[in-house]
N, C-alpha and C positions, 0 to 999 in steps of 0.2 A: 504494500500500500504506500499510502506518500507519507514522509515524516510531516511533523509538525509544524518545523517550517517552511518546508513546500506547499503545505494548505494555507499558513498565513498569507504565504508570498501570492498565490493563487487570487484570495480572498481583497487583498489590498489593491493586485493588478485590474481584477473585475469591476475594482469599485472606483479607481478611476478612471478605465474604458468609457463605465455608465457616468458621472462625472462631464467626462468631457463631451460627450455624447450626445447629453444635455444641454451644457452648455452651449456646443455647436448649432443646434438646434433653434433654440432661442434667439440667438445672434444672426441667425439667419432670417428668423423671423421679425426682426426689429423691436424697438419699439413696440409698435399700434398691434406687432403682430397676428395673430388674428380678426384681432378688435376691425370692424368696420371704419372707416374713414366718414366722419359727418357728413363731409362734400354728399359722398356717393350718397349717402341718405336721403340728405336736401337733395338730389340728383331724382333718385326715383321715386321719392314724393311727389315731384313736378314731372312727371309723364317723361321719364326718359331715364326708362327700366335698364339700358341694357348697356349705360353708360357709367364708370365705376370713374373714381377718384383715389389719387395717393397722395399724400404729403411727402416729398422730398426736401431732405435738408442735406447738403452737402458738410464737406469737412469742416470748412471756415462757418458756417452755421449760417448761410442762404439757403432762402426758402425758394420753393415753387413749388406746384401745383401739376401732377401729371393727369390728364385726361384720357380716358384708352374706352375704347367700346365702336357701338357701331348704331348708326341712326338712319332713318329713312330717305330724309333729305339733308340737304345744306343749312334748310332754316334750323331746322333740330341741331346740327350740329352748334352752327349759331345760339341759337339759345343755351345749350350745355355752355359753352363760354361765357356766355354772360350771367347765367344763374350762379355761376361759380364764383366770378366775382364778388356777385352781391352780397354772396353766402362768405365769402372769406373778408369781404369788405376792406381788401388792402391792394389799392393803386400800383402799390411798387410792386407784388407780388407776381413775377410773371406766372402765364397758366404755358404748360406743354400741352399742347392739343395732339394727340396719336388715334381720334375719332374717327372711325372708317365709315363713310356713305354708305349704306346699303340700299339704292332702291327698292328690292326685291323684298324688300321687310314691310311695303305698305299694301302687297299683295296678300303676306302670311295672313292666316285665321288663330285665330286663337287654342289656345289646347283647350280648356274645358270654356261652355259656353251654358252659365245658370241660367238665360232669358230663354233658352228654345227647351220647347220638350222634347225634338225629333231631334236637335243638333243641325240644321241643315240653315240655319239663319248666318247672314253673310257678316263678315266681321265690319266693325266697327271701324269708323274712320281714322285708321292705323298712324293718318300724320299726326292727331295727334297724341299720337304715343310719343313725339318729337319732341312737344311742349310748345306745340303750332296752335296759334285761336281758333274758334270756331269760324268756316268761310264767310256765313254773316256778320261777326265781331262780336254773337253772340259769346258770352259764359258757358260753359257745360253745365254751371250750378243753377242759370236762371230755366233750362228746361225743364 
């Protein structure tokens, strides 16, 4: 079998594998790591589900703002930019926008659809899922 101090040695090596391990881990994950980013909250609160936000701080301790996701037109993109601002409410702060156009995302249907009984009711007007107004200048809320 193994002496005693071969199991010590064993037992001490194991435990800073898991240790470092850990700690790797972590460090990789930042900060916020898991934790959601508010941006992205405030983001798909305002109809633009599919657009996430990062807080990046470099070494010297500048900020910015990365934007990454994918929107159906140009105005959605637009608007992610500017909701972001408002949401961070800091001028100097630049935003990195990495938001991909998707047209093809104003055709998508929805996955589950609670208004139809049969499922076969056509989706909803997808732009905005952008954070695009209603084409009248109506609210969604005053209908």
């Amino acid at each position: 079998m193994f002496s005693k101090t071969n199991q010590k040695f064993r037992l001490i090596f194991g435990t800073v594998i898991l240790l470092v391990g850990t700690t790797s881990i972590c460090a990789a994950a930042g900060a916020d790591g898991p934790v959601s980013d508010p941006v992205s909250d405030y983001l798909h609160a305002n109809r633009l589900a599919l657009v996430e936000a990062r807080t990046i701080v470099t070494a010297s301790g500048e900020r910015s703002e990365l934007l990454y996701g994918y929107v159906a037109t140009d105005v959605g993109k637009l608007h992610a930019e500017e909701q972001t601002q408002d949401f961070i409410d800091d001028p100097d702060m630049p935003i990195i926008d990495r938001i991909v156009v998707r047209p093809e995302l104003l055709t998508m249907t929805p996955r589950v659809s609670n208004s139809s009984a049969d499922g076969n009711e056509p989706a909803a007007d997808n732009a905005l899922a952008d954070g695009q107004e209603q084409p009248d200048g109506q609210d969604e809320a005053a209908e």
